[in-house]
C-alpha positions in Angstrom: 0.0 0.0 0.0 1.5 3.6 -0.7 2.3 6.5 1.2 -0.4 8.0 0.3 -3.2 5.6 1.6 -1.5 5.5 4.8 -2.1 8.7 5.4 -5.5 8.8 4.9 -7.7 11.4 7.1 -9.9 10.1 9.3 -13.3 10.1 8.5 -15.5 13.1 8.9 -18.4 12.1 11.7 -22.0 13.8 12.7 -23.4 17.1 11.6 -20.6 17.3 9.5 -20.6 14.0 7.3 -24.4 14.8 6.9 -24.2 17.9 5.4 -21.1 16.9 3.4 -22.9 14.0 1.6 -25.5 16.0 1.0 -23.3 18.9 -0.6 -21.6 15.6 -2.4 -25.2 14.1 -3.7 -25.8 17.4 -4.5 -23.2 17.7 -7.4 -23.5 14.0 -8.7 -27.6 14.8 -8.7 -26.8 17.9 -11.5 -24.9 16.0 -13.6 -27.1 13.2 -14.5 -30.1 15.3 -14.1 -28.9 17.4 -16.8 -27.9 14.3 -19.4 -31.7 13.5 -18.9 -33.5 16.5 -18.3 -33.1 18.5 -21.8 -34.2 15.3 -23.9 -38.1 15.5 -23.6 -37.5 20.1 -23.7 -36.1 19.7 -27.0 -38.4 19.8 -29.0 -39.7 23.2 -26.9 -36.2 24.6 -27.2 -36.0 24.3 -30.8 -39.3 25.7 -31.6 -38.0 28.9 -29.4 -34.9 29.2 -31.0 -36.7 28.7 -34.1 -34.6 25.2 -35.7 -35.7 22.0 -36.6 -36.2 19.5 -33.5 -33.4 18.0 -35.7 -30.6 20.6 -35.4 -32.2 20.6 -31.8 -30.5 17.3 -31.2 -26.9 18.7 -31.3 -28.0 20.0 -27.6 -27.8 16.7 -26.8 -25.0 15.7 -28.7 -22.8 17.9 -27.8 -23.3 17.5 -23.9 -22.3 13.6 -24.3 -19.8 14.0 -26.6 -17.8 16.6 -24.5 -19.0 14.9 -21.1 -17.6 11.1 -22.6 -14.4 12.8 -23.3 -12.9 14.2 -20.1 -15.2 11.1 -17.4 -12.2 9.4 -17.9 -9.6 11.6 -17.8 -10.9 11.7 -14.1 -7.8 9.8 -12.2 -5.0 12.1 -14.0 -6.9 15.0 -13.3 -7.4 14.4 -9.4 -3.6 12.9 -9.3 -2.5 16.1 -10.8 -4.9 18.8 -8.9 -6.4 16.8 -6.1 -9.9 15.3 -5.5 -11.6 17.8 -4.0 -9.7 20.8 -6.1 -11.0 19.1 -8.8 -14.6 18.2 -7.7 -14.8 22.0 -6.5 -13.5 23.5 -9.8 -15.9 21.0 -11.6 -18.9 21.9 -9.4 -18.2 25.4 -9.9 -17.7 25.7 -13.9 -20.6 23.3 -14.3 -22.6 26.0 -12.5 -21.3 28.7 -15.0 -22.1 26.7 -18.1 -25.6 26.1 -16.3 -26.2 29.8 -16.0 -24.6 30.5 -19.9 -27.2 27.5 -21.1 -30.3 29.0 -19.4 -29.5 32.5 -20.9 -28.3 31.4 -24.6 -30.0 33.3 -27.4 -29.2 31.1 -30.4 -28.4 27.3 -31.2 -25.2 27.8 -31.9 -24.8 29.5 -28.3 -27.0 27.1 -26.6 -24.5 23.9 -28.4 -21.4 26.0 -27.2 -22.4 26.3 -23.8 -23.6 22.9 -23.5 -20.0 21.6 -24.9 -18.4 23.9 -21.7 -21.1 21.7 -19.9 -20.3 18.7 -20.4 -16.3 18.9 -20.6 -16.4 20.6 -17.2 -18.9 18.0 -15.7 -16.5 14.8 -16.4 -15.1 14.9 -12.8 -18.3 15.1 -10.6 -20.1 11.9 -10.8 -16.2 10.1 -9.9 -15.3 12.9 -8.0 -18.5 12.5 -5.6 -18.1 8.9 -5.1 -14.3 8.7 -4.5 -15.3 11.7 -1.8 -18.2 10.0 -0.4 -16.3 6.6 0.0 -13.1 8.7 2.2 -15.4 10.4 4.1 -16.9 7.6 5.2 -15.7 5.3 7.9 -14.5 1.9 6.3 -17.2 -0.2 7.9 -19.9 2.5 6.5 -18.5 2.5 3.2 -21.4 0.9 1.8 -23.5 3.6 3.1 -21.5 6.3 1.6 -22.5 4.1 -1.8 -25.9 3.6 -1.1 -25.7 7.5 -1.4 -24.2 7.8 -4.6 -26.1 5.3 -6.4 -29.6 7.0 -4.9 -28.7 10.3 -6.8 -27.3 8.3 -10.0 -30.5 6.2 -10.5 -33.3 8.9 -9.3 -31.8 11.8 -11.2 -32.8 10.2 -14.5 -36.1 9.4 -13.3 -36.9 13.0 -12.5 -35.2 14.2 -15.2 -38.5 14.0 -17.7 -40.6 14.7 -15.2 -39.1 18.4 -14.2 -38.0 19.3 -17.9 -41.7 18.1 -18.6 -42.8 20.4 -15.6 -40.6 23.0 -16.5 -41.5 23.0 -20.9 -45.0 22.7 -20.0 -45.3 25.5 -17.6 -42.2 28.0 -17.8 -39.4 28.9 -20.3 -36.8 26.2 -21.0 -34.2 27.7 -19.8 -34.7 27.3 -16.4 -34.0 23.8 -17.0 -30.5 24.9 -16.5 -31.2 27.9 -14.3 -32.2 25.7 -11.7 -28.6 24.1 -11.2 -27.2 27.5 -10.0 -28.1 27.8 -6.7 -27.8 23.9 -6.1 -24.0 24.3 -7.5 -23.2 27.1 -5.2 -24.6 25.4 -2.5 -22.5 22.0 -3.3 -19.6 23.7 -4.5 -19.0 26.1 -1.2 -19.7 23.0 1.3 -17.8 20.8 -0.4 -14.8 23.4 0.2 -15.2 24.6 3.3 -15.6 21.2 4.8 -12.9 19.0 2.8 -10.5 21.7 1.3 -8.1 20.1 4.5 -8.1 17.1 3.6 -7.0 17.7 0.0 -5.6 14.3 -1.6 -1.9 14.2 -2.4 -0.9 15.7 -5.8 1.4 14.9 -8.1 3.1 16.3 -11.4 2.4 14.2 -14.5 3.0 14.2 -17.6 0.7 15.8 -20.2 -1.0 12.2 -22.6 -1.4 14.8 -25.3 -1.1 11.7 -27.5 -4.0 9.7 -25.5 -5.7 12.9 -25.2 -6.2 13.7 -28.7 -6.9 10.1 -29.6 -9.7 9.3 -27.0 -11.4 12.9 -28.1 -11.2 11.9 -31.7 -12.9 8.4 -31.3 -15.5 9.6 -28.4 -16.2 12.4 -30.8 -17.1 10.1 -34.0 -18.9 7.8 -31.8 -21.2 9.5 -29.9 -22.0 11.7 -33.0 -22.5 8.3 -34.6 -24.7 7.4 -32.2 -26.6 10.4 -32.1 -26.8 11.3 -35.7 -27.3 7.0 -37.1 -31.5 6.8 -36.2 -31.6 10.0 -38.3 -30.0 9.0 -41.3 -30.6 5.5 -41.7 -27.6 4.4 -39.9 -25.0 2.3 -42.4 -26.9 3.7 -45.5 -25.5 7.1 -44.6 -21.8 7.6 -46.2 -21.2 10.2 -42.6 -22.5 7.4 -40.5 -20.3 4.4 -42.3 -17.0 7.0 -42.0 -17.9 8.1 -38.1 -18.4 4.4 -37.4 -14.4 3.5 -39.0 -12.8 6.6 -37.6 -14.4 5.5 -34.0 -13.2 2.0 -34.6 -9.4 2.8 -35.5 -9.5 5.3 -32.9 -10.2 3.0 -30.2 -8.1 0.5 -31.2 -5.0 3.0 -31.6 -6.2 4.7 -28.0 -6.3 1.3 -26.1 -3.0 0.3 -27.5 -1.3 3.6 -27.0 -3.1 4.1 -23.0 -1.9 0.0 -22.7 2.0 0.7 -23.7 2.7 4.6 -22.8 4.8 5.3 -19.1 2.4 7.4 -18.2 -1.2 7.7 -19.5 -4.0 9.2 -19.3 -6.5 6.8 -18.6 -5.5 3.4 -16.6 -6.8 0.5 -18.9 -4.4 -2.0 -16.2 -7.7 -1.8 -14.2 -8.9 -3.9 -16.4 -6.5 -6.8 -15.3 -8.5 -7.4 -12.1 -11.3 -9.5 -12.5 -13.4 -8.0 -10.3 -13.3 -4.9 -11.7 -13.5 -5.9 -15.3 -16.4 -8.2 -14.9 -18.3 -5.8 -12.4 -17.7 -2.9 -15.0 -19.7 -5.5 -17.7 -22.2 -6.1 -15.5 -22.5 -2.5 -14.5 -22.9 -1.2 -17.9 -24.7 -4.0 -19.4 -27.5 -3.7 -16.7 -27.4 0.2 -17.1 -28.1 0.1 -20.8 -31.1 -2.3 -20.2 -32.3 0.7 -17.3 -32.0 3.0 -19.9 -33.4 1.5 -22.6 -36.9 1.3 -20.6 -36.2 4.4 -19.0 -36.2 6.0 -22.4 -39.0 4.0 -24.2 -41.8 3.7 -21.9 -42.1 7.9 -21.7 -41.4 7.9 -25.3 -44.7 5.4 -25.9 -46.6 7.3 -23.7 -46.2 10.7 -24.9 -46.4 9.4 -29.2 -49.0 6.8 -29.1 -51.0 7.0 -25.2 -51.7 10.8 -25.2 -49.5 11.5 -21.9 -48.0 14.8 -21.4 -44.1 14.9 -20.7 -45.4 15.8 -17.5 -47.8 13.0 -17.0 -45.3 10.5 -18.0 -42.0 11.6 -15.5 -45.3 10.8 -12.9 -45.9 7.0 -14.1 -42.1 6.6 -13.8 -41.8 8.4 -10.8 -42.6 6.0 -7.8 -39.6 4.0 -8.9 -37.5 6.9 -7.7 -39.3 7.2 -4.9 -39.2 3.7 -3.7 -35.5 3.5 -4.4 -35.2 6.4 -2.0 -36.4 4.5 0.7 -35.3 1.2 0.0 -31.7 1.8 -0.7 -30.3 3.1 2.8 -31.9 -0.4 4.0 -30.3 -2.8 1.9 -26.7 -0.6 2.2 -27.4 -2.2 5.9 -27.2 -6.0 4.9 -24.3 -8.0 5.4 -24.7 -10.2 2.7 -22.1 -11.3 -0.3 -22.6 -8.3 -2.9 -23.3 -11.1 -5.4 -26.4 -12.2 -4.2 -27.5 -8.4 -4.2 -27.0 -7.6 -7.5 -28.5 -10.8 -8.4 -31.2 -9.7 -6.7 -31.9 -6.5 -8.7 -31.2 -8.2 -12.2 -34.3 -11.2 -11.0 -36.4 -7.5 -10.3 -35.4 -5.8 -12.9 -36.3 -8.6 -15.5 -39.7 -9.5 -13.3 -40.2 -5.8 -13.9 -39.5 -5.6 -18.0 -41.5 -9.3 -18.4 -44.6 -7.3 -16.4 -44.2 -4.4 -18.6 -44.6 -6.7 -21.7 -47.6 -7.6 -21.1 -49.3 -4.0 -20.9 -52.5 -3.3 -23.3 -53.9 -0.6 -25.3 -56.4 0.8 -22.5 -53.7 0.1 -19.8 -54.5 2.8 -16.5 -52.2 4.7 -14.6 -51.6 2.7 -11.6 -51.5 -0.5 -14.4 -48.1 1.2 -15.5 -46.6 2.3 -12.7 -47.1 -0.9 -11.0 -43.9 -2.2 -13.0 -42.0 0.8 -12.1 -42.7 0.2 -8.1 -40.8 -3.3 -8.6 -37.7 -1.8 -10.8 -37.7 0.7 -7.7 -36.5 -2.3 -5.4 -34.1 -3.2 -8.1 -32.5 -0.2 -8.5 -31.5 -0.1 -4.4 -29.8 -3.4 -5.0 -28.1 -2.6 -8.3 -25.4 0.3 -7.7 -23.8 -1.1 -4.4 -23.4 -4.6 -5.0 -21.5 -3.5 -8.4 -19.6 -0.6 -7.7 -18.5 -3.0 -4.1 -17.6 -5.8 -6.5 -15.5 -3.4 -9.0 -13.7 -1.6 -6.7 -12.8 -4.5 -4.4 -9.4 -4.8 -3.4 -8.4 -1.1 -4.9 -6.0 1.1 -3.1 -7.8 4.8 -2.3 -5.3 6.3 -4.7 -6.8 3.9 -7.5 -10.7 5.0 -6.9 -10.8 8.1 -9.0 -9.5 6.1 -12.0 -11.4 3.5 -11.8 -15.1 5.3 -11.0 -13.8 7.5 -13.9 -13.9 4.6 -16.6 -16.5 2.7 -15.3 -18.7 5.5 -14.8 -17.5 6.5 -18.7 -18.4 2.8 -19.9 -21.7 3.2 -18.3 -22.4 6.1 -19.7 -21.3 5.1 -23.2 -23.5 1.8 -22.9 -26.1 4.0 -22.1 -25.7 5.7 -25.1 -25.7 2.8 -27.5 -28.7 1.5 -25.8 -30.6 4.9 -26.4 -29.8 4.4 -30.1 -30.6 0.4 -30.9 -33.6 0.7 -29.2 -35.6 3.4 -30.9 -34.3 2.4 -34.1 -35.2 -1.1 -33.5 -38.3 0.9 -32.0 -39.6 2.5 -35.5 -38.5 -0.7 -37.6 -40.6 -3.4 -35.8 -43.3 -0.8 -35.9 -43.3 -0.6 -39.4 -43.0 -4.4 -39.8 -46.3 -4.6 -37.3 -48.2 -1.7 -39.2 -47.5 -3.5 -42.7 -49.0 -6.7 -41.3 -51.6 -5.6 -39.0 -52.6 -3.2 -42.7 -52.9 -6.3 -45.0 -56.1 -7.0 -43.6 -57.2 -3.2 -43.0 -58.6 -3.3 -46.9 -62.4 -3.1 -48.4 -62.4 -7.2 -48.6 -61.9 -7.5 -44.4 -65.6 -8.1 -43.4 -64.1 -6.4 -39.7 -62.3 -3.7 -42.1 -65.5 -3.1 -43.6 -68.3 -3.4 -40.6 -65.5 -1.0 -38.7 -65.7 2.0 -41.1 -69.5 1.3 -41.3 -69.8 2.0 -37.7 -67.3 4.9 -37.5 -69.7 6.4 -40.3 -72.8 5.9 -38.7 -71.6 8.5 -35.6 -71.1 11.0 -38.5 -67.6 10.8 -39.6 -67.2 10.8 -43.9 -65.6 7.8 -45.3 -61.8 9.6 -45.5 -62.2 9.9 -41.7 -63.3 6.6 -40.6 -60.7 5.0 -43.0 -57.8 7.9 -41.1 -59.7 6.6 -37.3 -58.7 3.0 -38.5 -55.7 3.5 -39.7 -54.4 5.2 -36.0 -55.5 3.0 -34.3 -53.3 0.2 -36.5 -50.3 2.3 -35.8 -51.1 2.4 -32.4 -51.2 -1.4 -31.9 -47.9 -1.3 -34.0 -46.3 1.0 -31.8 -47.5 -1.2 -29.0 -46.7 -4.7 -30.1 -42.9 -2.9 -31.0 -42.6 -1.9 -27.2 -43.7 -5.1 -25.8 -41.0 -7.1 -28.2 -38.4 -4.7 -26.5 -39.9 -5.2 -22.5 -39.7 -9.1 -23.7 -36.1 -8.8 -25.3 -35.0 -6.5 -21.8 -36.1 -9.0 -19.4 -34.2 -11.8 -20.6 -31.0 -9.9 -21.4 -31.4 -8.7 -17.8 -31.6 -12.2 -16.4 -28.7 -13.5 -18.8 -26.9 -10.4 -16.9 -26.9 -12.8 -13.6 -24.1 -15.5 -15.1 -22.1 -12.7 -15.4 -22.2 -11.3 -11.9 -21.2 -15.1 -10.9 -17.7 -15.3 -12.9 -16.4 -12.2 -10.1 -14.9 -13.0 -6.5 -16.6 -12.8 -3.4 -15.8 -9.4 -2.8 -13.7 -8.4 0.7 -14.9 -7.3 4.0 -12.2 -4.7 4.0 -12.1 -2.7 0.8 -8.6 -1.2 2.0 -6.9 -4.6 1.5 -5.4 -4.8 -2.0 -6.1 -8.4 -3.5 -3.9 -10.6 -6.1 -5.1 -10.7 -9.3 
């Protein structure tokens, strides 16, 4: 063990560790809230700034692509600076861009503000849970988890549901405006109760080589990503060359990180088998999360008439059983193993429930889904994060959160793009189908738009009445194939979790590999 992790502070204790993991939360809360939150305002904020909802999308884009570049750099930056100089300076600048966003006048403002974003948020998520973890005291650390994961799995719960909020009731930039006071508030505890126990430093050498090369392929592959549902993904000549240049770039990155003295981002992590196999398992069940997270708001607002407003509601007693579950399981000493096996039987219970949901499905009908993938999320980060980081030396933390949390979020991104392309496609198939029989030689075609006419609607409206109503069910049967398809990836997830070591009861003992 080095010099460094001997020397350790103490942990904070009372008022003061309260207030601090709430300062902490605080700052991991923004970020993810504000990779979720713009999503269902866009097509608000690119009717005010008067673009297509198309153009609108390089608000997102240019959030992840800036915020996938510099998550990883995470462990050089806080050797170089310090953990919580870093985590400050991150809080703080994040706070700036927030303030920039809510006041841009243009796109091309709005997408340069947002890129400040999200390069300057890269440290906060790591940075809060390598802070949360020293403050703690050892036999608490899974407490000081139970934290961090609450904020990381809530905030993109709540994130449609304020930004719905918010579109529907005030202008969109207070979508941003509201991180201000919270990132003061974070930012000045966060100093005045840690800047002592500052982490030690060290000078490194500058990867500019890394640097460039994991910008370059992050770049062409979340714009990839982003851009591939809009243009027909490989039938696009952009798409096919974003998709090469992000393959050569990884592959020249991971060799050049893997052989360099002194690089930027520490791929050796990946030697331990915890942590490689906990990252899989981490990301893979994230993506799943996502995916559902993303297309059951997106099926209610296009096909079930929900507002953005009313659909953050159906999602949002997950969050709040989460809430109050997680804190309770942090408390049980049981192999971290059967936990997260635990939330990947819940989770897929929760996606097979979902698939079997029905045209004139109620409120509580859908929501009753979410209450069980509540309970899984309280047993998903803790057991993970435990497993991946077992047997890590406190100067290792940093790094490692930073590319695990950078995997997750890139997973997450992939799974955003495959499933509403695979979304609209099985739709399409369905609707061709399902309108094979919708024609004049269907005696239920026929006896349909007799009835439609006889409440006074002309034939061109009873045939338009049928004909949303197939795309409806098309919609529909797509989503259900997707729940289906969730659930049993989610449960194939568990063989995965079973190829890692028991983790340790002391996370400060450094295990063989």
């Amino acid at each position: 063990m080095s010099d460094a992790a001997r020397a350790e502070p103490p942990p904070l204790r009372g008022a003061a560790l309260g207030v601090t993991s709430i300062a902490l939360a605080l700052g991991t809360f923004m970020q993810v809230l504000d990779s979720t939150i713009a999503n269902v305002s866009l097509p608000t904020i690119a009717g005010n700034l008067g673009v297509s909802t198309d153009n609108g999308t390089w608000v997102i884009t240019s959030f992840a692509v800036a915020n996938g570049v510099t998550v990883p750099l995470t462990g050089w930056l806080m050797q170089r600076f310090g953990v919580v100089r870093t985590f400050t300076a991150s809080v703080i600048l994040f706070t700036i861009a927030s303030l920039l966003c809510g006041i841009a006048w243009s796109l091309p403002s709005l997408i340069a503000f947002r890129v400040l974003q999200g390069a300057v948020s890269g440290p906060m998520i790591p940075g809060s849970q390598a802070l949360l973890i020293a403050i703690f005291p050892h036999h608490k650390r899974g407490t000081a988890l139970a934290i961090w994961s609450m904020t990381t799995l809530v905030a993109p719960v709540l994130g449609p549901v304020l930004g719905g909020y918010i579109s529907d009731n005030y202008h969109w930039g207070w979508i941003f405006l509201i991180n201000v006071p919270v990132g003061i508030i974070a930012a000045g505890i966060t100093w005045r109760s840690l800047s002592t126990r500052e982490t030690p430093t060290r000078k490194l050498p500058i990867d500019t080589v890394g640097l460039l090369l994991l910008a370059f392929w992050v770049f062409s592959l979340q714009t990839m990503l982003d851009l591939g549902k809009d243009r027909d993904w490989f039938h696009n000549q952009l798409i096919v060359v974003l998709t090469i240049f992000a393959a050569i770039g990884f592959v020249a990155w991971a060799i050049w990180e893997a052989t360099d003295r002194a690089p930027a981002v520490d791929l050796s992590l990946f030697r331990r088998r915890n942590f490689a196999f906990g990252t899989l398992a981490l990301c893979l069940g994230y993506a799943l999360f996502f995916a559902n997270n993303l297309l059951l708001p997106l099926w209610l607002q296009t096909q079930m008439g929900y507002t953005a407003t009313w659909a953050g509601f159906v999602a949002a007693p997950s969050g709040i059983v989460a809430v109050i579950a997680t804190p309770f399981i942090a408390r049980l000493r049981v192999d971290a193993r059967w936990l997260a096996t635990g939330a990947f039987l819940a989770f897929g219970i929760s996606y097979f429930m979902r698939s079997q949901y029905t045209p004139d499905a109620s409120f509580w009908t859908l929501t009753m889904p979410l209450l069980l993938q509540g309970l899984a999320m309280s047993m998903f980060f803790v057991p993970l994060v435990t497993i991946s980081l077992d047997g890590l030396p406190p100067e290792r933390v940093p790094s490692a959160s930073g590319i695990s949390n950078f995997a997750r979020i890139t997973a997450g991104s992939f799974a955003a793009s495959l499933t509403t392309t695979y979304w609209d496609r099985r739709e399409a198939l369905h609707q061709t189908r399902l309108t094979e029989v919708g024609n004049d030689y269907s005696p239920v075609y026929r006896q349909t738009v007799e009835q439609l006419q006889a409440t006074g609607m002309s034939p061109l409206q009873a045939a338009g009445s049928v004909m949303r109503q197939i795309v409806n069910q098309s919609y529909l049967l797509s989503s259900l194939e997707l729940f289906w398809i969730c659930g049993w990836l989610t449960l194939a997830m568990i063989g995965v979790i079973w190829i890692t070591r028991k983790p340790a009861p002391s996370q400060h003992t450094v295990a063989a590999d």
